[in-house]
C-alpha positions, 0 to 999 in steps of 0.5 A, spaced: 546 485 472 545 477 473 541 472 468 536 467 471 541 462 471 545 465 476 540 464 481 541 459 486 534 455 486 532 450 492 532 443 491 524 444 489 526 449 483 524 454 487 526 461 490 523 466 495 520 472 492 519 478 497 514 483 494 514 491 497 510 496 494 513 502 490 509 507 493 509 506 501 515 502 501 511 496 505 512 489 504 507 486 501 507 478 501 512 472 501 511 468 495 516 463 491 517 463 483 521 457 479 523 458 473 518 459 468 514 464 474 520 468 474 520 469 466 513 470 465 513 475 471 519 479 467 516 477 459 508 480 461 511 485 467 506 483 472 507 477 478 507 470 477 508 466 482 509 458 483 502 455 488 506 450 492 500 448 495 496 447 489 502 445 485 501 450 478 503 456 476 499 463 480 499 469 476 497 474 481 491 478 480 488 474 476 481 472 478 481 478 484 483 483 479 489 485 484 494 485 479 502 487 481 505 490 475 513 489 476 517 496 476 524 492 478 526 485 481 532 484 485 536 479 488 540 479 494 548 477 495 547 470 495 542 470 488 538 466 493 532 470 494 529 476 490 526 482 492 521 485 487 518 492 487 511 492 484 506 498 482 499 494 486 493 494 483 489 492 490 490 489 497 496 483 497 492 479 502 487 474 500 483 477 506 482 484 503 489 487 507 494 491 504 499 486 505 499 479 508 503 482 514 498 485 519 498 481 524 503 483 531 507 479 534 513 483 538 511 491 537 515 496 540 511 503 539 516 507 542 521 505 535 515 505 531 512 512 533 518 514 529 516 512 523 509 514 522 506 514 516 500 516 511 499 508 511 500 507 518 494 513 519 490 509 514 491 503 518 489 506 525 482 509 522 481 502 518 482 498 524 477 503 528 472 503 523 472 495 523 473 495 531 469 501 534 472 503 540 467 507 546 470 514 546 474 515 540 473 520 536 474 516 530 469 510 532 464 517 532 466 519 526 463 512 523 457 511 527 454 518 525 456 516 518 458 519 511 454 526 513 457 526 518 465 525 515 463 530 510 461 536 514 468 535 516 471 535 510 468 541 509 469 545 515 477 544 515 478 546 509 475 553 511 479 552 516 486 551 511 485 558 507 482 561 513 489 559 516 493 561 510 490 567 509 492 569 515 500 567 513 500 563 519 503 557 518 503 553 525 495 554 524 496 552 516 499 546 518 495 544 523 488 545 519 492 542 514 493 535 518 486 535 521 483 535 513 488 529 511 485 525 518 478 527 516 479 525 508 482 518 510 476 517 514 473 518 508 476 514 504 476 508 510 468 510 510 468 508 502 473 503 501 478 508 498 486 506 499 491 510 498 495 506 494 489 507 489 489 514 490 497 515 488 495 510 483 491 517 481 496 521 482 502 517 479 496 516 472 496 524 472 504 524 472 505 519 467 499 522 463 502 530 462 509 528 460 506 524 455 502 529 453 509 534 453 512 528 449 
């Protein structure tokens, strides 16, 4: 543990902060606190940062409502840069992104294949939704719309019990991965994250062991 005055501010008074979501692990924005930011950004538990552009204090959210409420804030071996783990209420981006890294310069897909996620599904199905493909499944999913997306839903859950029932569990996993495809739709179609969903799910945690309390 180390105090503010151990860190190594720039010759501006300020210091890089990397913001990363705890749920998926994703960097979120690369923002800069100074001093005051950071010790408003650990009395009330949520973002502050220090606008360079518009040279005022900026506490994150607060006219989008998407609020970023702080769960640890580390510093790397040089204490010249902090890494902040955060709980969000909405996208980072001003644009309505998850995070404000979204745009490829270098990919290697054969490394990322290795890595997929939930998120990384999210984002495929999101992007195809914004930017219809002639053929893809998914492009027809949108273009016949909600009905559609639902009937879906409806059929693969079927298909899970059937599958279950029958102690398959190949079958089950299959079935159980094309309900997941289908309900990620769903929430594209509606504007749902899955940040806000494990907010849901981490809300209902939370809840039953204060009720056990």
């Amino acid at each position: 543990m180390i105090d503010i005055n151990g860190l190594k501010f720039d010759e501006f008074g300020l210091i890089p902060a990397i913001v990363v979501d705890a749920e998926s692990g994703k960097v979120l924005m690369l923002a800069y606190m100074n001093e005051e930011s950071l010790k408003i950004s650990i009395d009330e538990g949520r973002t502050c940062f220090w606008s360079r552009s518009q040279k005022k204090l900026w506490r994150k959210g607060e006219t989008s409502g998407n609020v970023q409420h702080i769960i640890s804030i580390k510093t790397d071996c040089d204490n010249d840069s902090l890494l902040i783990t955060v709980r969000k209420n909405g996208p980072a981006c001003h644009t309505g992104e998850e995070s404000c890294f979204f745009n490829t310069l270098v990919s290697d897909e054969t490394e990322q294949s290795g890595s997929f996620t939930l998120d990384t599904l999210y984002e495929i199905i999101k992007d195809r939704r914004e930017n219809r493909k002639p053929g893809s499944y998914t492009t027809y999913l949108f273009e016949k719309g909600i009905d559609k997306i639902l009937k879906k839903i409806g059929e693969e859950s079927t298909e899970i019990i059937i599958a279950s029932k029958a102690g398959d569990k190949g079958e089950t996993i299959y079935e159980i991965a094309d309900f997941i495809y289908h309900a990620q739709v769903l929430m594209a179609e509606m504007d749902i994250t899955p940040g806000e969903v494990i907010q849901e799910l981490a809300s209902r945690h939370v809840g039953k062991v204060e009720s056990e309390e």
